[in-house]
N, C-alpha and C positions, 0 to 999 in steps of 0.2 A: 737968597732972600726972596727974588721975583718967586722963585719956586714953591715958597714955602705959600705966599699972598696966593700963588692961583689954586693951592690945593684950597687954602680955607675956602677963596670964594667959592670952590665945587660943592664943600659942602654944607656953605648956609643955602646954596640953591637947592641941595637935595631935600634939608630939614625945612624951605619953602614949599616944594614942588610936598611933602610927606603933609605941611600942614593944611594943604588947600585940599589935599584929597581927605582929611581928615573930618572937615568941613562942608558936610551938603548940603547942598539948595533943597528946598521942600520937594522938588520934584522927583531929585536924587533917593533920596531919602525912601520914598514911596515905590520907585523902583526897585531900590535893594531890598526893600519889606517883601514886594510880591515873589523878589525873584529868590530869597528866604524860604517863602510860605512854597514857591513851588518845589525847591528842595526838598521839604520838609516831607511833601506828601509824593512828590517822584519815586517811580518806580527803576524801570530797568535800562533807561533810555541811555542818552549821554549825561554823563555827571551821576554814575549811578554811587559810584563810590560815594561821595558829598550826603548825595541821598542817603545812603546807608550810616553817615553817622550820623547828619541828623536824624533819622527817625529809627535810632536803634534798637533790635529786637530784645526785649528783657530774656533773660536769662529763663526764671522759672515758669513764666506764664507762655513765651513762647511768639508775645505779641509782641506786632512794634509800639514804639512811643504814641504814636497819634493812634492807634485803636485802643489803647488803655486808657489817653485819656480823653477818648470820643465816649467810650465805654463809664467812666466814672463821669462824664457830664448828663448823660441821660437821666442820672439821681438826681442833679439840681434843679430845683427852681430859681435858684442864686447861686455862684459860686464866687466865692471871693478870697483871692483872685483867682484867673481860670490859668494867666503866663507861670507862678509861683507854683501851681498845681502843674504842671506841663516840666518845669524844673527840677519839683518834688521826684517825680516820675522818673526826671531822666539820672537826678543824683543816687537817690537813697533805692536801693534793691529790694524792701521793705517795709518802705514806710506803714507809720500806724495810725488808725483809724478809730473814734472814739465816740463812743453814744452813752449816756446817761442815762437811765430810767429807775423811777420811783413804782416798787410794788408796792399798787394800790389798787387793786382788784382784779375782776376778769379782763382779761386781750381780748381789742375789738382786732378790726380784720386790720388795719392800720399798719397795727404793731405786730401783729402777727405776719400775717404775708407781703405788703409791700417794706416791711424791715427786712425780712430775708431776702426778697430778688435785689434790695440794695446793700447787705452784707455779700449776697452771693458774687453783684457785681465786684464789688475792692476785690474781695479774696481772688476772684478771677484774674484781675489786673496784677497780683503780686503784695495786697497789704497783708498787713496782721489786724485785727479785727478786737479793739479792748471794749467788754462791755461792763459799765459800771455801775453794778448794781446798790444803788443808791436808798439802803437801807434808812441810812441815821437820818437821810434828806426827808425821806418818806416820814419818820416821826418827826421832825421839825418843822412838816409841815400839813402834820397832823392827822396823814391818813392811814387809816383802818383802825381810826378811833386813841393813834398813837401807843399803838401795840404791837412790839419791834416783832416780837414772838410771831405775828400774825401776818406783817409787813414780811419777814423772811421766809415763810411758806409760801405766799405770795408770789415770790421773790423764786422760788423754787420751780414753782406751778409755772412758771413761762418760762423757765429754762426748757420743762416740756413738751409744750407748745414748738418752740420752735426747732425743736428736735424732730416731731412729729412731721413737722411742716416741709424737712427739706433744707432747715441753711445748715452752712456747710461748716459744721462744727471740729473740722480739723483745722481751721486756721483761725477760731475765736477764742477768745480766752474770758471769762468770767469774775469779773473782782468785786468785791464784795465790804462796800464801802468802811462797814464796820469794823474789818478785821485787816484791813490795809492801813487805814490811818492810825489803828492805834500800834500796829509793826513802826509805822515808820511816824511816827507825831513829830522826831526832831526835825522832820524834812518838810511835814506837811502845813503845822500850823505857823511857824515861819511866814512863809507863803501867804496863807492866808490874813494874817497879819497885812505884812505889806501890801497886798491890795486893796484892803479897808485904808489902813492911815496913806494910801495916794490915791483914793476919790472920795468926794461929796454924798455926804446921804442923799442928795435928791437925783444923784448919778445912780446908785443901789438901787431905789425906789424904782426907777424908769424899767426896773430888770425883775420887777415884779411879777410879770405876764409868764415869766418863764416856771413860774409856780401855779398858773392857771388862777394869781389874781390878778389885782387892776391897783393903780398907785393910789386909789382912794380907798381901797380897803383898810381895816384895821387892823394891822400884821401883829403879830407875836413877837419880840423881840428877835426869836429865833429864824423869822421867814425875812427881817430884814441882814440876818446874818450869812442866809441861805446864798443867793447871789456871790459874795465876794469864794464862800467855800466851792462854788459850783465853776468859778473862774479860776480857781487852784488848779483841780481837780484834772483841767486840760496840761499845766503844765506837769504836776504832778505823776502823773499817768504817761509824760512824753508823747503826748498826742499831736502827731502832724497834721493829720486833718479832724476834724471836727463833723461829723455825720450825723447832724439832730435837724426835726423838723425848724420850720419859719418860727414857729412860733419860741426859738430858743438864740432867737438870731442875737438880741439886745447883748446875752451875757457872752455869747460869743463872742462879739463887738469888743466888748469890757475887754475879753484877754489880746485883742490885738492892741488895742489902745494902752492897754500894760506894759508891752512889750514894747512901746513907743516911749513907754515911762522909763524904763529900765534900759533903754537901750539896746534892746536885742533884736537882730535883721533879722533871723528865722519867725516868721509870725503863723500862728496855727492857721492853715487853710479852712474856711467855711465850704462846707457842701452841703447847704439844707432842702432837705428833700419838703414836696409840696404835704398841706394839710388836707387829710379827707374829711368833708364835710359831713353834718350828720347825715342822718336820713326824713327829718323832718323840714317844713317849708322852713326858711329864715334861719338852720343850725349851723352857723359858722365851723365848727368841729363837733367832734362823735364826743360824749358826756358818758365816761362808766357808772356815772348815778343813775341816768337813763336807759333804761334796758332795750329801749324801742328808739334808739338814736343811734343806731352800729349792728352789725352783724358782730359778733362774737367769736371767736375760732373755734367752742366749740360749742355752739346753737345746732339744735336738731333740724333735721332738714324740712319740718315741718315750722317752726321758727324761723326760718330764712325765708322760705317762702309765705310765711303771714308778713313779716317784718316790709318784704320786697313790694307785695301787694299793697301796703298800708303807706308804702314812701311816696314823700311827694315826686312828680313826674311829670310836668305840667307838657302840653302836647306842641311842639313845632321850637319849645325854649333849650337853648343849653344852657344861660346862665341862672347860676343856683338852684340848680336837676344836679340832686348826688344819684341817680340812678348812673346818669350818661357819667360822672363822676367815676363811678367805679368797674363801668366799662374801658374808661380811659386810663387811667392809674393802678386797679388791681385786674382784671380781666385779661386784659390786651397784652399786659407786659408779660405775665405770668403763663398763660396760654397761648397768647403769639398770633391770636384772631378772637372772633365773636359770631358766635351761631345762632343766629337769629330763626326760632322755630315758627312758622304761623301757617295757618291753613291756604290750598292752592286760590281760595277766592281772593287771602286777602294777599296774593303776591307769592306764598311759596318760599320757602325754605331759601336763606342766602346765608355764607359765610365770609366774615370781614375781614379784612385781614391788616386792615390799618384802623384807626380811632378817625381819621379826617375823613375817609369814604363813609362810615358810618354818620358820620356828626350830618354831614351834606344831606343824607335820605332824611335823619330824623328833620332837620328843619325846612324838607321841602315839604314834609307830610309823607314824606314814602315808606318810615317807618314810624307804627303807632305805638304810644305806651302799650294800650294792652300785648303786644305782642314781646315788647320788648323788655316787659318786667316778669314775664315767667320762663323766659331766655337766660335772662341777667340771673333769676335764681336756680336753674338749674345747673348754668355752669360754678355760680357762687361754691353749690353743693358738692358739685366734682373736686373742689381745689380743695373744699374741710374735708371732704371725707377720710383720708388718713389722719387727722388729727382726731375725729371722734374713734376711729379704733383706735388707736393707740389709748384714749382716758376709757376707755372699754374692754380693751385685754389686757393692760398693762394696771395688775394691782396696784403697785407704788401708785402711777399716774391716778390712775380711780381714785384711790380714798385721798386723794389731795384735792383733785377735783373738788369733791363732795365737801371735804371742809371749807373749802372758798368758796363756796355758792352759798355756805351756812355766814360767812362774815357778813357784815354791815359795809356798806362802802361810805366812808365819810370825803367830802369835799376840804 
């Protein structure tokens, strides 16, 4: 009996001594984070083993966990969350990756080149890349005059484009909103369903901008219907993370907040990449009704450089300068520096090789507009140039071209 009393007491002392260590003081606490975080990013030292599974090398990409997802954070201006996205990475060997877009006219540089350096990034790190070509949205929301016919050529014309351009179309896939929901309606408008009857129209409303209107506008039935199908459409597609500009963040939002409704831990990752400003004083974003508010992916090199010349640039500012804008976000990423042409009076020929060294010269006065706006379009000119041959040798491409420059762009 004594015998039996001393074992228990050993081990309510052990199940003591387990819950104290279980238990950290905030200081604790803060040291096992760091000494985590140095794990995480430790090379070959002591504890290399530890190191190596937490930061383990993905199989097809080759990389470890922290440069895939140092690599897919460079695309965010928000990512939410970034631990869930670090998880993503370290569970699923493929996660999938998902962007929306409405044909509704020409590709400014936007959607053309900074979409593929941030397609080309996922696909790098190991996603699958779904792009959802949002036809029915496109007439629901009434552009190219709500002519599906014209919306799907559209629709076609920038599958083009971005072929022309370099993204890496062995790991995207193309879907084609029309002819998906109506394969699958038993699956899809369900869905859709439910997330109208669990929010508020003036929840819907708030998710208005992600149609490029404002809650005060006078919607169409069908554009207050748009939002709840456009919040499907992520679970629908099985999309793990979420790859659309800021200005798509609202409905984004919507499907995490669904998923709070329904109960389900898995929430789509947001990664919203930043908005490119026009090219005029005051243009919050690039306007395809405006032809002089974006460069185009395939504008003549004679059109890039009126365009460049005519954009606002004001001298020693970077805030709201789309010049310095798309040195920073299309340029630099894409090129990997910035060649700054000018004569030896005014300083001579220099090559950037970061966006912060350059930012420094312009607002000491070291570098002037005029030098930096026939810089900016000639290298603009180097990145399109494989896109205008290809709508130049490529018949298909050509006379598709030429039909969408003949459309109307409606808003």
């Amino acid at each position: 009996g004594a015998r039996r009393r001393a074992s228990a007491r050993r081990k309510r002392a052990r199940a003591s001594r387990g819950r104290r260590r279980a238990i950290m003081a905030p200081g604790d606490a803060e040291d096992a984070a760091k000494a985590l975080e140095q794990v995480s990013i430790g090379g070959d030292g002591e504890g290399g083993g530890d190191a190596a599974k937490a930061n383990p090398v993905h199989e097809a990409s080759g990389m470890t966990l922290d440069a895939r997802l140092e690599l897919a954070l460079t695309i965010a201006e928000e990512c939410i969350q970034p631990d869930e996205l670090r998880k993503l990475l370290e569970k699923k060997p493929t996660p999938v990756c998902y962007d929306g877009f409405e044909p509704s006219g020409r590709m400014h540089i936007a959607q053309g080149v900074m979409k593929a350096l941030n397609v080309n990034k996922l696909t790098k790190i190991g996603c699958h890349f779904k792009f959802w070509v949002a036809d029915w949205f496109a007439l629901m929301n009434n552009k190219m005059g709500g002519d599906l016919k014209k919306i799907q050529k559209v629709g076609k014309y920038m599958v083009e484009v971005w072929k022309a351009i370099g993204m890496d179309l062995d790991h995207v896939e193309f879907v084609w909103s029309s002819e998906e929901i109506n394969k699958k309606a038993d699956e899809y408008w369900p869905l859709v369903l439910d997330i109208a009857r669990k929010n508020k129209l003036a929840r819907i409303l708030r998710c208005s901008q992600i149609m490029g209107r404002s809650e005060s506008d006078e919607l169409a039935a069908s554009q207050i219907f748009y939002p709840c199908m456009q919040c499907a459409d992520i679970f629908f597609l099985k999309a793990d993370i979420c790859q659309l500009g800021m200005d798509q963040r609202k409905v984004n939002m919507l499907a995490r907040e669904y998923c709070d409704d329904i109960k389900r831990k898995n929430k789509p990752i947001i990664l919203s990449h930043h908005m490119l400003m026009g090219l005029k004083q005051g243009q919050e974003k690039m306007s395809k009704s405006d032809p002089d508010s974006a460069i185009f992916m395939e504008d003549s090199e004679q059109e890039v450089n009126t365009k460049i010349k005519k954009a606002y640039c004001p001298e020693k500012e970077i805030t709201g300068n789309p010049c310095m804008e798309y040195i920073k976000y299309v340029i630099i990423p894409w090129s990997n520096k910035f060649e700054l042409k000018r004569k030896e009076e005014n300083g001579g020929d220099k090559t950037y090789e970061t966006y912060d060294e350059l930012e420094a010269d312009y607002v000491s006065g070291a570098v002037h507009p005029g030098d930096l706006k026939p810089s900016l379009a000639a290298m603009l000119n180097e990145i399109l140039q494989p896109v205008r041959d290809h709508f130049k040798n490529n018949a298909e491409a050509k006379a598709l071209l030429a039909q969408i420059k003949q459309y109307k762009v409606t808003k």
